[in-house]
N, C-alpha and C positions, 0 to 999 in steps of 0.2 A: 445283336452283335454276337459275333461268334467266338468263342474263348478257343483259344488254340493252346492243346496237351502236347507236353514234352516227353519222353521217358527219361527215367531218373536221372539216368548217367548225363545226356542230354544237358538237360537243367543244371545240375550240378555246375558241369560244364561252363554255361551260359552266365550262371549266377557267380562263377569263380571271375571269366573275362569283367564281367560287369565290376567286379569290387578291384580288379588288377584296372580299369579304368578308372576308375573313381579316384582308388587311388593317387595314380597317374595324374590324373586333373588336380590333385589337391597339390601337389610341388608347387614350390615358389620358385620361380624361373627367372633365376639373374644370369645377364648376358655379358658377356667381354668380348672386345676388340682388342687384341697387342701383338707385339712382337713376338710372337715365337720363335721365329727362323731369321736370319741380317744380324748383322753387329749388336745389337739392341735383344735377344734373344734369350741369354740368362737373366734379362731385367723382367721381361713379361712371363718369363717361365718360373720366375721367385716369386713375383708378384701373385699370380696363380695359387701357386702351390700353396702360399701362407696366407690366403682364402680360403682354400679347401681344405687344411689343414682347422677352420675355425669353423666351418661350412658340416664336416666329418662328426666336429665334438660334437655341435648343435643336433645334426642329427642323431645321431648316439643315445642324447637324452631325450628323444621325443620328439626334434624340431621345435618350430615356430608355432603356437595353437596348433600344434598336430599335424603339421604340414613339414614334409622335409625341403631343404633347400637344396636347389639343382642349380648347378655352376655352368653356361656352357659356355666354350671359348672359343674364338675363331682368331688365325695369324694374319695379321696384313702385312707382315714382314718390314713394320716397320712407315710403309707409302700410306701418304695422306689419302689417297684415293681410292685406296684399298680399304683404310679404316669406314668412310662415307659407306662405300659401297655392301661391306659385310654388316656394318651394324643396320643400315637398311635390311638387308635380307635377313637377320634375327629378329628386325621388331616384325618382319611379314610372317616367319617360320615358327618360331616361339614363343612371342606374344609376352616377354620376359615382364615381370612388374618393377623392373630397375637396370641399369648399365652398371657395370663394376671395372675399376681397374686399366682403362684404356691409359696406354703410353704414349709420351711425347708431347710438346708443346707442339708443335706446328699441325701435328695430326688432332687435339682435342680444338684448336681455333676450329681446325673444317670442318669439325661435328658442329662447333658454332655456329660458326660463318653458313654453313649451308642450311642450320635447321632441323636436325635432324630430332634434336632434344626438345626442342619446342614443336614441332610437326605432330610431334608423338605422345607429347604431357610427361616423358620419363627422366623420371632422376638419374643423373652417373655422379657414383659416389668412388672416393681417394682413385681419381687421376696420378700418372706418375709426372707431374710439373708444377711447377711452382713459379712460375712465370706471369711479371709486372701485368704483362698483356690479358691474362687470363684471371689472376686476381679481380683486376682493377674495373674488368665487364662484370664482375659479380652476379652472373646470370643464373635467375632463377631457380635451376633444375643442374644445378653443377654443386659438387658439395666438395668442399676439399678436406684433408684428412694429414695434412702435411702443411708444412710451415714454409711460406713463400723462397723463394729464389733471391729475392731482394733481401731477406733477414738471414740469408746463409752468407753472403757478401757482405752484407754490414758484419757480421761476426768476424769472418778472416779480416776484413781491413781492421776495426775495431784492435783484436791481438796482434795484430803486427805492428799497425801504426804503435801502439802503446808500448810496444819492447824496442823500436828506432828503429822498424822499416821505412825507408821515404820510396827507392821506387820501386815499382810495381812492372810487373808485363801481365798481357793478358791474351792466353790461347783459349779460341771460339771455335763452335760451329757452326758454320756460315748457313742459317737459318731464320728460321724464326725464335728456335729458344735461344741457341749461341747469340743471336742480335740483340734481343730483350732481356737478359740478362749482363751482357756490357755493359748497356747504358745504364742500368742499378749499380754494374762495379765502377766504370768511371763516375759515378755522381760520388758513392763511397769513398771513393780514394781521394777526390779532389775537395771533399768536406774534412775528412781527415788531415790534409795537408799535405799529403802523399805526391808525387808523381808518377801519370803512365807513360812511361819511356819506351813501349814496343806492345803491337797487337799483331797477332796470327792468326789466319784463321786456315781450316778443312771442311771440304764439301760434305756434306750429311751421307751416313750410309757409307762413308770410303774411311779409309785410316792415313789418309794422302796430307802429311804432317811434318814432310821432309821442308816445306818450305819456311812453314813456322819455324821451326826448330832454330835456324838459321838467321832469320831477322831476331826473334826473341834473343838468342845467345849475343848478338853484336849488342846487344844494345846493353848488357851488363847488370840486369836488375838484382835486387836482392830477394825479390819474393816473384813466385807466378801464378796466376791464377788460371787454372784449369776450367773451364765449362765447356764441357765434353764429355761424352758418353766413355764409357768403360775401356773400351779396345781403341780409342783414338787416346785415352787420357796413357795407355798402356805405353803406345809405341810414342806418344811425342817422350813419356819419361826415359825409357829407355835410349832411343836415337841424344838425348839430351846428355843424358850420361854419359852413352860412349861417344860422347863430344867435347866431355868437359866440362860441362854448362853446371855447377854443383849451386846452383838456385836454392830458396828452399820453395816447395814443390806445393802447392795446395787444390785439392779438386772439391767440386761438388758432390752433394751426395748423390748423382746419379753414376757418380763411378765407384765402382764396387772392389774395395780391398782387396778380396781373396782373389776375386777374379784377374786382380793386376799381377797379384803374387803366381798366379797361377800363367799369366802371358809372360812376365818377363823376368819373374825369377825375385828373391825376398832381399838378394843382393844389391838388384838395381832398383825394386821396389823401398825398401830403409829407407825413411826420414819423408817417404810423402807423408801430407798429413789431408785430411778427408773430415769434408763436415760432415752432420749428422743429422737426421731428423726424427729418426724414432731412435728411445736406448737401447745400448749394448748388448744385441744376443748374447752372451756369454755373463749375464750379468743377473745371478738370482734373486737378487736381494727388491730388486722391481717385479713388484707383483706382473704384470704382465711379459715378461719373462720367463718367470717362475711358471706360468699356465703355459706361456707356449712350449717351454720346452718338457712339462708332463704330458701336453698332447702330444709334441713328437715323437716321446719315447712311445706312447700308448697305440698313434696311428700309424707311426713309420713312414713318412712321409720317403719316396724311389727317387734317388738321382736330384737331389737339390739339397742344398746345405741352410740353417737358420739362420742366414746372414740378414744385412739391416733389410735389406730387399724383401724377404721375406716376413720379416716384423712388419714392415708396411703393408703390406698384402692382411698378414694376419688380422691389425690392426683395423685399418677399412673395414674389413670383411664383419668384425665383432660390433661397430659405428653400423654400419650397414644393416646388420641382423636386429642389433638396439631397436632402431626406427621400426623394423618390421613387425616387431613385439609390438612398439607401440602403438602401431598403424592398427593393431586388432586383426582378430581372424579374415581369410580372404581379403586382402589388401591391394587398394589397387594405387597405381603411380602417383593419384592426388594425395590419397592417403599417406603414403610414405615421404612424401615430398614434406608436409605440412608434421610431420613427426621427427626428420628433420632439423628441419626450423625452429622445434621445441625443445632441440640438447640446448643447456645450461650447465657449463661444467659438468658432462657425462663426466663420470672416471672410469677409465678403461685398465685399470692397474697403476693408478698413480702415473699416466699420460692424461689429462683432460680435453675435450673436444667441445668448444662449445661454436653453437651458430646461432643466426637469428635470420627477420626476413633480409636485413640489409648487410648482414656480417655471413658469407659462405667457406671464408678459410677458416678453418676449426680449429688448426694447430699455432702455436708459437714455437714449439720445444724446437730445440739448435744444440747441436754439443759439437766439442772440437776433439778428433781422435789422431794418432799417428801408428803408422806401421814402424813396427822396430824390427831388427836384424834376423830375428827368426821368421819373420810375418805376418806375424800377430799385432792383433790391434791394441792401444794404450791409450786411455783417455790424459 
């Protein structure tokens, strides 16, 4: 055999590309599908960023057994067919050892529904949904990080029926989330005692809410329930106000306070009130708040504010890394899958996430917040 000489510079050279590969190959490669661009746009770009934001510290210190973690993200602007379609082309192009953070009910069914997760053996861990539909498949390789859809509705009805609300309205999105989570709030309301006196709904992807607005107002309710995205929950509030309609006003937490405050002003945004599922950004006294806002001052996280959005992003992301630790060096999707399965009351800063092989929602936490006259949030 013939050994083949380098000169120095050469090798050097050769032996530098070899360890920037090495490197390179040792990244844990977690992948994301969301909304970056459509109505839904600051939800996938918080969620993100308070990943990376937990993704940054991790690295910082060393990583994962030595290994740094790589985020990478693609937009589907929201289209279920877009989510199938990119997250296919990430497990073919980066071989990711986990999905992260993909938004939407009706878009994480089609990662279901078509296989993409089972195809592949790969875990997606804190989806943004909380949806009957996607709970209740408890499918293997899905972890949730967030307290259902069905426990956000039982809370508002729960506080209102209890202070003499009887009836109810309720604005959708005529979807798959807006539809599966009605049916959790009319079960709610009509256990409570309540009546639904008026439903609305608007097409996904539009803010086309002029119609609702108008059946919801005839019918006179005393409370509404909002499940709707951020920029649909915005204009139905607004068109609602300068109509008169002084309801008192409740959203899910997939709509996002500041964001409202920021579409239609803290005058007509006042007295909505917004559930919650991770605690209060603005709230040091919770150790996991207290960390994330030392890391934001320390990485500086460009153009995205630590709103709840971003606690959940955060959150996940730290569930997520958990598993990886425990999965042990070089980890592959069985590994992390089955690590997992094996939180028991993690504590994430006095958040708790626990799963098993037959329990995949992790969270219970719910808090009930209101925007006041400055636009600021108030528990």
């Amino acid at each position: 055999m013939k050994l083949i000489s380098f000169p120095g510079s050469v090798l050097a050279t050769v032996l530098i590309g070899l360890a920037s590969f090495s490197a390179h190959a040792a990244d844990i490669v977690v992948g994301q599908v969301a909304a970056f661009s459509g109505p839904l746009a600051p939800t996938g770009t918080h969620m993100r960023a308070g990943a990376q934001l937990y993704f940054d510290a991790v690295n910082a210190a060393g990583g994962i057994h030595g290994a740094k973690i790589r985020l990478l993200s693609k937009d589907d602007g929201y289209k279920t067919e877009e989510t199938i379609r990119l997250a296919r082309e990430l497990l073919k192009e980066a071989q990711p050892v986990a999905f992260f953070g993909f938004v939407g009910t009706g878009n994480v069914e089609a990662i279901l529904e078509n296989k993409v997760l089972s195809e592949a053996g790969i875990p997606l861990v804190a989806v943004r949904t909380g949806a009957a539909s996607v709970v209740q498949r408890n499918d293997p390789l899905l972890f949730m990080t967030r307290a259902s859809y069905a426990a956000e509705v039982q809370k508002i009805v729960d506080q209102y029926a209890t202070t003499g609300y009887s009836s109810f309205a309720i604005l959708y999105q005529d979807d798959a989330f807006g539809r599966d989570v009605l049916g959790s709030a009319e079960a709610a309301i009509k256990e409570a005692g309540g009546r639904l006196v008026a439903t609305g709904s608007y097409a996904k992807n539009t803010t086309d809410v002029g119609a609702a607005v108008k059946t919801i107002a005839a019918a006179k309710p005393q409370a509404v329930i909002m499940i709707a995205n951020t920029a649909a929950s915005s204009e139905f509030l607004k068109q609602s106000r300068e109509d008169g309609n002084f309801a008192q006003y409740v959203a899910l937490s997939v709509t996002d306070a500041a964001q409202v405050v920021k579409r239609i002003g803290a005058d007509k945004a006042a007295g909505l009130v917004l559930t919650q599922v991770v605690p209060d950004p603005n709230s040091p006294t919770v150790p996991l708040i207290k960390e994330i806002q030392h890391n934001f001052a320390k990485f500086k996280p460009k153009d995205v504010t630590a709103n709840h959005t971003f606690v959940e992003g955060y959150l996940g992301a730290k569930v997520l890394a958990e598993a990886l630790r425990r999965a042990g060096p070089n980890p592959t999707r069985q590994k992390v899958r089955e690590a997992l399965e094996s939180m028991k009351n993690y504590d994430a800063g006095e958040v708790f996430i626990s799963f098993s092989a037959n329990r995949h929602t992790g969270s219970r936490y719910v808090d009930i917040t209101i925007l006041n006259q400055a636009g600021k949030l108030l528990r």
